[in-house]
MDAnalysis code that builds the backbone (N, CA, C; Angstrom):
import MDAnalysis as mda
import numpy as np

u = mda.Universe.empty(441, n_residues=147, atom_resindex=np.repeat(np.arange(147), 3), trajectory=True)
u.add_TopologyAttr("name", ["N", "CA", "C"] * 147)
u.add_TopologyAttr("resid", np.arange(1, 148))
u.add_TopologyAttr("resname", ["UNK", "UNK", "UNK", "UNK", "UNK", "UNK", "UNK", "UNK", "UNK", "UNK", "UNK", "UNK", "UNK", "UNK", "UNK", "UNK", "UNK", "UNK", "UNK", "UNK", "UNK", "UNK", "UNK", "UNK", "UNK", "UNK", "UNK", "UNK", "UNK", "UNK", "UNK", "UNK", "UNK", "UNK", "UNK", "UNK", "UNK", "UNK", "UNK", "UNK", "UNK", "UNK", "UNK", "UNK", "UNK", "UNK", "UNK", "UNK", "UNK", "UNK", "UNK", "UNK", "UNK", "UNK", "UNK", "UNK", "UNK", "UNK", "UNK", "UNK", "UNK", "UNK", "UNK", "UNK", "UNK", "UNK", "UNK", "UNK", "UNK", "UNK", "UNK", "UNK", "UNK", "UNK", "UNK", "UNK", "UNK", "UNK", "UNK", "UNK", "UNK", "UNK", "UNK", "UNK", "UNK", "UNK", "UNK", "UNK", "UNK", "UNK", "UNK", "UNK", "UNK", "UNK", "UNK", "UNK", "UNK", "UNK", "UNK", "UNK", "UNK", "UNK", "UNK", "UNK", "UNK", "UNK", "UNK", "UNK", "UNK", "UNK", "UNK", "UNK", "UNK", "UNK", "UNK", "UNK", "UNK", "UNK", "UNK", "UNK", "UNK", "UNK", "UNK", "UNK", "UNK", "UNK", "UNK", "UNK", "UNK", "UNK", "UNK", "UNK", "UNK", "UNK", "UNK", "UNK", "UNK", "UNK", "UNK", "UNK", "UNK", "UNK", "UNK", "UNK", "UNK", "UNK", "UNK"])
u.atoms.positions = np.array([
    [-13.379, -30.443, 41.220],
    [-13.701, -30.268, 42.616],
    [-12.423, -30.300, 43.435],
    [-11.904, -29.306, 44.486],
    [-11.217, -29.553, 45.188],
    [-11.645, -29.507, 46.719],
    [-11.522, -30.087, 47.628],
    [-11.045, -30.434, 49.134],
    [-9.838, -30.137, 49.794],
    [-10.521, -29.590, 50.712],
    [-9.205, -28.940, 51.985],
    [-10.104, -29.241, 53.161],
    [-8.827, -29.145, 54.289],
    [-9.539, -28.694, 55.652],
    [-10.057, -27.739, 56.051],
    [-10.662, -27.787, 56.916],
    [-11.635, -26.076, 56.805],
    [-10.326, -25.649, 57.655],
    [-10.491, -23.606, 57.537],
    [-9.721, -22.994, 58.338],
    [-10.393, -22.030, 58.539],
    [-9.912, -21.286, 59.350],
    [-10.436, -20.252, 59.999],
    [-11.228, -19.191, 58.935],
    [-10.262, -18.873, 58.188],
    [-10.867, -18.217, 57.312],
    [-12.285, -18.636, 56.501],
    [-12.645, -19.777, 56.586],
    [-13.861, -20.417, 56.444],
    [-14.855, -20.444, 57.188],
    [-14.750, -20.127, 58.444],
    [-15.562, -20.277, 59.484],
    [-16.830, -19.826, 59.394],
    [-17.667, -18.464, 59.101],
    [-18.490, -17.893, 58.646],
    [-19.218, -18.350, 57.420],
    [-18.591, -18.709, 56.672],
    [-19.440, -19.239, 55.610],
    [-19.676, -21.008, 56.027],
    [-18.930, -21.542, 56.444],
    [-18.910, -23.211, 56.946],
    [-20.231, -22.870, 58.328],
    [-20.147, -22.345, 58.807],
    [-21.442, -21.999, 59.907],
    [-22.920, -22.009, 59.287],
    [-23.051, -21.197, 58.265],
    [-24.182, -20.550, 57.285],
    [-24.687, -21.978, 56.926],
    [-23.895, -22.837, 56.275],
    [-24.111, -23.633, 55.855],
    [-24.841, -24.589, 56.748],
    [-24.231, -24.875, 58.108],
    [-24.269, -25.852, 58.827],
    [-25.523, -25.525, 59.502],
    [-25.985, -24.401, 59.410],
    [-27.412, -23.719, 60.110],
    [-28.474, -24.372, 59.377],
    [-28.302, -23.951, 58.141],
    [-29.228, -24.383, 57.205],
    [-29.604, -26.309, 57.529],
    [-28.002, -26.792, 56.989],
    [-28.310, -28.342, 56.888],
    [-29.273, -28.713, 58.294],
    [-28.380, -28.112, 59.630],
    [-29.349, -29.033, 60.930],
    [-30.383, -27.916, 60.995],
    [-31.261, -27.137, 60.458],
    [-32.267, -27.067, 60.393],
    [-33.454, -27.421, 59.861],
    [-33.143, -28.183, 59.141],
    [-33.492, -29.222, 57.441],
    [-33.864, -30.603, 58.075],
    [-35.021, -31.009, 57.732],
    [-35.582, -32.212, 57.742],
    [-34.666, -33.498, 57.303],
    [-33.772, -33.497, 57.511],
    [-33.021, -34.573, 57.210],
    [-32.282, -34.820, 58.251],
    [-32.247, -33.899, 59.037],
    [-31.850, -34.817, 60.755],
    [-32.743, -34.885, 61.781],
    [-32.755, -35.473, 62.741],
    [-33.830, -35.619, 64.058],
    [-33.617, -34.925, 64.922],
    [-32.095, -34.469, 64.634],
    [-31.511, -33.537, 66.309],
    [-31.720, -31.996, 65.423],
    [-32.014, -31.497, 65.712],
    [-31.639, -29.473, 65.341],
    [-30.803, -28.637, 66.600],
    [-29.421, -29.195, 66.681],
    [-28.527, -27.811, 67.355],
    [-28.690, -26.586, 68.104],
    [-28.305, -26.397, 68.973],
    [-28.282, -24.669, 68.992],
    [-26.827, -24.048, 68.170],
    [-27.105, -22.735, 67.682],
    [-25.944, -22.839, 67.058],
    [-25.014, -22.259, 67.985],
    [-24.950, -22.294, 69.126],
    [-23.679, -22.207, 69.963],
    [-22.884, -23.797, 69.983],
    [-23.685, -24.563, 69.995],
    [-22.799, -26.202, 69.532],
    [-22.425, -26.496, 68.235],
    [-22.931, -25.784, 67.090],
    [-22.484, -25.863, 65.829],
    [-20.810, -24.616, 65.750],
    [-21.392, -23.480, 66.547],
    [-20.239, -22.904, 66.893],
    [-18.684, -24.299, 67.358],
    [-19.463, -24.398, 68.576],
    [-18.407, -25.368, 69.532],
    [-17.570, -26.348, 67.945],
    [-18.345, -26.636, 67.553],
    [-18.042, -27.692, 66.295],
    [-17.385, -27.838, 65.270],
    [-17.462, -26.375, 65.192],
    [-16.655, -26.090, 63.752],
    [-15.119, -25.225, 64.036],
    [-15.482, -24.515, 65.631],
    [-14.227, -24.323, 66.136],
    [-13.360, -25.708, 66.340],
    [-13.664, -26.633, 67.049],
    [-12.917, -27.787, 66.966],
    [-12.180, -28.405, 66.191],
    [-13.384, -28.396, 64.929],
    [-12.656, -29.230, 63.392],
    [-11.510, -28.087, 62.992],
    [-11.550, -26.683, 63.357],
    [-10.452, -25.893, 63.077],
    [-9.426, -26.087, 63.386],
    [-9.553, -26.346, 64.759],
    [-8.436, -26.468, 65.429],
    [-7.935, -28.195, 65.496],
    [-8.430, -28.910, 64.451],
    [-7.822, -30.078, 64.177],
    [-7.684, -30.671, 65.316],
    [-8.655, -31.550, 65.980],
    [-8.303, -31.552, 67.328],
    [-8.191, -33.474, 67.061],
    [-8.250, -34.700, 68.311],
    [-8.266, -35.642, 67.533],
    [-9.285, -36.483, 67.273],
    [-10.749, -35.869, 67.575],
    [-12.146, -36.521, 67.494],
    [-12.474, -36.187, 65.987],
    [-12.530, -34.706, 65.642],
    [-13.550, -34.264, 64.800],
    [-12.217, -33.305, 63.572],
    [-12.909, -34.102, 62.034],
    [-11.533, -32.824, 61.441],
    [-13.481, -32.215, 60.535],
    [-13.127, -30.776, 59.681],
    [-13.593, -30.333, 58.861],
    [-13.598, -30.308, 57.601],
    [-13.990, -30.065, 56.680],
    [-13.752, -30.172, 55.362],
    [-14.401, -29.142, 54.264],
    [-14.024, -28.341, 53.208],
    [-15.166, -27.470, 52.729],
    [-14.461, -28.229, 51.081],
    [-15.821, -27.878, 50.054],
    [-15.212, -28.074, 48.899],
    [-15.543, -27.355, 47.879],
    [-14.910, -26.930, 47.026],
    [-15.045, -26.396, 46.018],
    [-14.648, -26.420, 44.204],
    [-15.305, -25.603, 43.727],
    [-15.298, -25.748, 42.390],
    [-14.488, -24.010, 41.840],
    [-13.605, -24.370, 41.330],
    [-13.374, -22.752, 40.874],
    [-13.116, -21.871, 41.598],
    [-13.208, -22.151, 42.936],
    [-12.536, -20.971, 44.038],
    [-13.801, -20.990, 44.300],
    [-15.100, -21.453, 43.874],
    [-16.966, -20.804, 44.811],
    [-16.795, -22.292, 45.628],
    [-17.360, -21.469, 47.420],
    [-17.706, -22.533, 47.875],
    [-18.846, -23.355, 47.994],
    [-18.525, -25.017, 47.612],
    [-19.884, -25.558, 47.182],
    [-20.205, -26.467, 48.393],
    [-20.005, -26.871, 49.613],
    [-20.420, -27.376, 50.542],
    [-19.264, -27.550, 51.585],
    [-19.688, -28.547, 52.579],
    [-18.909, -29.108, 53.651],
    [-18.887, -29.995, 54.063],
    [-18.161, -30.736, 54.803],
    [-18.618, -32.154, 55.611],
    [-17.656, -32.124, 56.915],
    [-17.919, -33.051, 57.819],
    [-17.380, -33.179, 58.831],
    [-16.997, -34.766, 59.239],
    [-16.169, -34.687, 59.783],
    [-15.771, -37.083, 60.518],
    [-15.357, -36.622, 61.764],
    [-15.650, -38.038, 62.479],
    [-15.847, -37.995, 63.304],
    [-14.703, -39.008, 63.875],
    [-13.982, -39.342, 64.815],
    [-12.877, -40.980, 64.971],
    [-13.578, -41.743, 65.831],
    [-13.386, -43.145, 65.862],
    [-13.752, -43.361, 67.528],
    [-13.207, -44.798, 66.561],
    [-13.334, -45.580, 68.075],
    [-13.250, -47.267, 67.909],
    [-14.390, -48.034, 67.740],
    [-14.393, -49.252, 67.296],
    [-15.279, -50.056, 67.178],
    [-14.784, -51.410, 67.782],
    [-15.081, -52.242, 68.504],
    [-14.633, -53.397, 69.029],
    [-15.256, -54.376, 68.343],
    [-16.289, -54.173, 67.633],
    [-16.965, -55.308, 66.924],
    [-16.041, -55.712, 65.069],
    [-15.503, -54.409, 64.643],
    [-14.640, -54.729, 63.725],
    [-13.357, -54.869, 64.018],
    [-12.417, -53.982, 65.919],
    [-11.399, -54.487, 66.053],
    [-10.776, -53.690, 65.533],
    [-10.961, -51.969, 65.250],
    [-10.173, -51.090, 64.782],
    [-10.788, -49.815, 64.382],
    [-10.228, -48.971, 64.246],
    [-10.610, -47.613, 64.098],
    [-11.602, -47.258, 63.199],
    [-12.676, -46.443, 63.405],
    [-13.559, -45.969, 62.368],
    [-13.777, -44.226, 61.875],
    [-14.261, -44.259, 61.178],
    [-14.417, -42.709, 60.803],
    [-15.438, -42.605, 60.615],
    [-16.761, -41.725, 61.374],
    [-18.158, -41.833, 61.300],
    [-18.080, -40.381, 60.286],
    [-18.752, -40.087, 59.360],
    [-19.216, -39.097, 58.261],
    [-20.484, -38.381, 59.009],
    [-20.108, -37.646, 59.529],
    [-21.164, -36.712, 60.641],
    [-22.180, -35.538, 59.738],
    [-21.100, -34.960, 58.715],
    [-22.355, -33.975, 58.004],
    [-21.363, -33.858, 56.735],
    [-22.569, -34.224, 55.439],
    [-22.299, -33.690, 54.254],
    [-23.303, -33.039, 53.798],
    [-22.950, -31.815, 53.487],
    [-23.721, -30.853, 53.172],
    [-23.417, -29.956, 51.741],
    [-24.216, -29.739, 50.702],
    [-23.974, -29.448, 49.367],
    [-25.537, -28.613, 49.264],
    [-24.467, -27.029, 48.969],
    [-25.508, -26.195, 48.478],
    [-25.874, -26.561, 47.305],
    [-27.511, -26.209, 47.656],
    [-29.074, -26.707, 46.302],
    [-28.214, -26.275, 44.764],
    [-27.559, -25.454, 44.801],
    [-27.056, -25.287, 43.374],
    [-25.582, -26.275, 42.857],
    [-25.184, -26.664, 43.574],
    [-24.164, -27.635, 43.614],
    [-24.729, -29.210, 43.194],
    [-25.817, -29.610, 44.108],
    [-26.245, -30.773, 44.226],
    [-26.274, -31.370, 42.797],
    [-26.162, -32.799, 42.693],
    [-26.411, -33.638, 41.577],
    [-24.902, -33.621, 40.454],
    [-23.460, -33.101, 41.312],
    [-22.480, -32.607, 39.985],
    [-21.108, -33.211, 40.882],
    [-21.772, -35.105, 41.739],
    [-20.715, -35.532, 42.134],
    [-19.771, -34.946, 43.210],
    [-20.295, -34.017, 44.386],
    [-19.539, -33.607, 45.483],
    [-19.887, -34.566, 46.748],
    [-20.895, -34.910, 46.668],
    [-21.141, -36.078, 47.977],
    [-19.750, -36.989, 47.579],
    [-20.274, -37.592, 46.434],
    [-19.620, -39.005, 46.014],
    [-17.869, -38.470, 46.228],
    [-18.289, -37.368, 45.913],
    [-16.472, -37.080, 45.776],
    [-15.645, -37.037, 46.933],
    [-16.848, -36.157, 48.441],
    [-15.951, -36.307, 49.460],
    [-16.046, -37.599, 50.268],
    [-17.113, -38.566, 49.829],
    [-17.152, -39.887, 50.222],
    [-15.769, -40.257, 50.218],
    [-15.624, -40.741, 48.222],
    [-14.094, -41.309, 47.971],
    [-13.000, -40.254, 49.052],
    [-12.730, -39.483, 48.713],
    [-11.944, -38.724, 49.402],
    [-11.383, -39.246, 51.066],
    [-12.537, -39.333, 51.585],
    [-12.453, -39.857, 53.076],
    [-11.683, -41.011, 52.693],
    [-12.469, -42.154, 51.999],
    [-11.829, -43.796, 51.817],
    [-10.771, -43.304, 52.147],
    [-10.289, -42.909, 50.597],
    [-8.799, -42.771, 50.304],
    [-7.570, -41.718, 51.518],
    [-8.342, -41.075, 52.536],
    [-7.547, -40.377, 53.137],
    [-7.540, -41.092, 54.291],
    [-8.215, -41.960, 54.751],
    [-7.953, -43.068, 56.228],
    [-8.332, -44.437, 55.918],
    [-7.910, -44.854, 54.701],
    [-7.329, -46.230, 54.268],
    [-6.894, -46.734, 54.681],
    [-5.775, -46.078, 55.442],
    [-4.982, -46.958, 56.282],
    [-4.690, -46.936, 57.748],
    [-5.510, -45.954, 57.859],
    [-5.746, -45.767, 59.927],
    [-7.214, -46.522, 59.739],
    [-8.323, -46.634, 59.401],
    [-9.660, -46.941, 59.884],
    [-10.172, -48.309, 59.157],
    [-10.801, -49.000, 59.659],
    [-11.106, -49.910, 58.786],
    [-12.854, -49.835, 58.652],
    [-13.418, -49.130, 59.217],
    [-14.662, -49.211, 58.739],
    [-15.259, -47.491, 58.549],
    [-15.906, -47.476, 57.419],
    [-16.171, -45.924, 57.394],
    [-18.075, -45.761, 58.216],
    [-18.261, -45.224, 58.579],
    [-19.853, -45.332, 59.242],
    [-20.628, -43.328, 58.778],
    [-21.518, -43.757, 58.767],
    [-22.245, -42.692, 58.704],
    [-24.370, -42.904, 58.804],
    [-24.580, -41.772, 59.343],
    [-26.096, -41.862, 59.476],
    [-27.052, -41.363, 58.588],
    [-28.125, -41.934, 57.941],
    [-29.171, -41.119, 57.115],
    [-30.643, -41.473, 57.174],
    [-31.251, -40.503, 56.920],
    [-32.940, -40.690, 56.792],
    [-33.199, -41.677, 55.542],
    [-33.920, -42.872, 56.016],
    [-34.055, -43.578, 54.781],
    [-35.009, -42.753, 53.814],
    [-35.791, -41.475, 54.056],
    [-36.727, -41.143, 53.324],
    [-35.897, -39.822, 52.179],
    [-34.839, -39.596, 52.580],
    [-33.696, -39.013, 52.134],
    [-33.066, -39.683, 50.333],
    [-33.915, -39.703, 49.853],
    [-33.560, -41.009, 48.465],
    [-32.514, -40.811, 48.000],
    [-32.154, -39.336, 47.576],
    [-30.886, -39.072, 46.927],
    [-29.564, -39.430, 47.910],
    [-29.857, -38.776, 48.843],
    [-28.556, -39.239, 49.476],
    [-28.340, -40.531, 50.053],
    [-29.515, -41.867, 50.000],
    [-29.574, -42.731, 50.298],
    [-28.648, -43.706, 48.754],
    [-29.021, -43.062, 47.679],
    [-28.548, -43.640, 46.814],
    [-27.012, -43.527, 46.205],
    [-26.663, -42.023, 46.827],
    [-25.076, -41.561, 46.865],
    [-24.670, -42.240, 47.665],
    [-24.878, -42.728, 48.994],
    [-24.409, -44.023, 49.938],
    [-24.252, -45.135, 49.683],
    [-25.191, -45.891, 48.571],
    [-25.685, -47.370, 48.357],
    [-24.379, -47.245, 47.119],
    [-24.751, -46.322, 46.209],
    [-23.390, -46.494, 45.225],
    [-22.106, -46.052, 45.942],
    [-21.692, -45.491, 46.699],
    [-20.434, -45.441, 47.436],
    [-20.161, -46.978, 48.141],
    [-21.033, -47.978, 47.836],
    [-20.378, -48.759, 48.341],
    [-21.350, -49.345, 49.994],
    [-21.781, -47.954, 51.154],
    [-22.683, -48.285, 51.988],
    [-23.989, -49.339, 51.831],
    [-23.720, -50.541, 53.230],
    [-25.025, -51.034, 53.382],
    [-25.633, -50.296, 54.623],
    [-26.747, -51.276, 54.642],
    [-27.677, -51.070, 55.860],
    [-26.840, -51.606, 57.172],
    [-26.607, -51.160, 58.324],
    [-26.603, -51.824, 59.452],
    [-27.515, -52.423, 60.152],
    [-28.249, -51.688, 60.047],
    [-29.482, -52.764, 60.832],
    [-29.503, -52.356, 62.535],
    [-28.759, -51.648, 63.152],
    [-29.005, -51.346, 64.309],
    [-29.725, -50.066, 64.841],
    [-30.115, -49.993, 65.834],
    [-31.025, -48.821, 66.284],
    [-30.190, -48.032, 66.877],
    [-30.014, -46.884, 66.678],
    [-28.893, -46.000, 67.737],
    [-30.172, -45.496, 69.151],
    [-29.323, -45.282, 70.209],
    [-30.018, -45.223, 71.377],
    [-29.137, -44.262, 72.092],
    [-29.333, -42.712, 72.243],
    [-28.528, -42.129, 72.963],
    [-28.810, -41.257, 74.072],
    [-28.105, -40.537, 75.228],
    [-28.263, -40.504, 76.305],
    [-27.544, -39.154, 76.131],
    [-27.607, -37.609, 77.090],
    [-26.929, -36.779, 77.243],
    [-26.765, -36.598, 78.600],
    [-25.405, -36.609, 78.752],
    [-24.874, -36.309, 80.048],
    [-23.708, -35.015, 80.331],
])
C-alpha cells in the first residue's frame, strides 16, 4: 500500500469517491457536492485546517481520507480529527483503513497529541478497525450549529 497527498491530478477520481462515501448511510450529514468540491480543493491546496490523502496498491486507486487540525484545551495541545476514510468495496478488508490510521499516528507524532475521529456505532467493521487501532469511546455528544 502506498500514501501520498492528494493532488490535483487526483481530484476527479478523489470527488467520485467522496460522493459515494457522504451519500452512504454511515454519516448523518449528506453534502452538496459543491462543499465536497470546496473540500477537496482545499486539502489540494494544503491549506492549514484540512490536508488530503489517496492510497494505493500497484498504481490502482484504492481509497481516500481526509484530517482535519484544531486544538483541544482539555488535552492542552494539538489534535488531528480523521474526517473521512473511505475504501472502495473491492479494496475493503486488505488493511487500508488500519494502514492510513498508523500512517496519520506516525506522521503527527510529534505536532498532535490526541488523534480524534467520528463513527456510527452500527458501522461494526469500521468500529472494530478503530477499537484495534488503539480508539476508545469518548462518551460525549457532539452538538453543532451553522453559521
Amino acid at each position: 500500500m502506498q500514501i501520498r497527498q492528494v493532488e490535483q491530478k487526483d481530484f476527479d477520481k478523489v470527488l467520485e469517491m467522496m460522493k459515494v462515501f457522504y451519500a452512504s448511510d454511515a454519516l448523518l450529514i449528506h453534502p452538496k457536492e459543491s462543499v465536497l468540491r470546496k473540500t477537496l480543493a482545499d486539502a489540494i491546496e494544503a491549506g492549514p485546517y484540512v490536508e488530503g490523502f489517496v492510497f494505493f496498491r500497484e498504481e490502482e486507486l484504492a481509497g481516500y481520507g481526509m484530517i482535519a487540525k484544531s486544538y483541544s484545551t482539555e488535552v492542552g495541545g494539538r489534535c488531528v480529527w480523521i474526517e473521512d476514510i473511505y475504501i472502495k468495496p473491492e479494496f475493503r478488508g486488505q488493511g487500508f483503513g488500519t494502514g492510513f490510521l498508523r500512517y496519520v499516528e506516525d506522521r503527527y507524532r510529534d505536532w498532535a497529541v490526541r488523534l480524534r475521529l467520528e463513527a456510527e456505532e452500527e458501522n461494526e467493521n469500521a468500529m472494530q478497525v478503530y477499537r484495534n487501532a488503539g480508539f476508545e469511546l469518548l462518551g460525549y455528544v457532539q452538538l453543532v450549529k451553522k453559521i
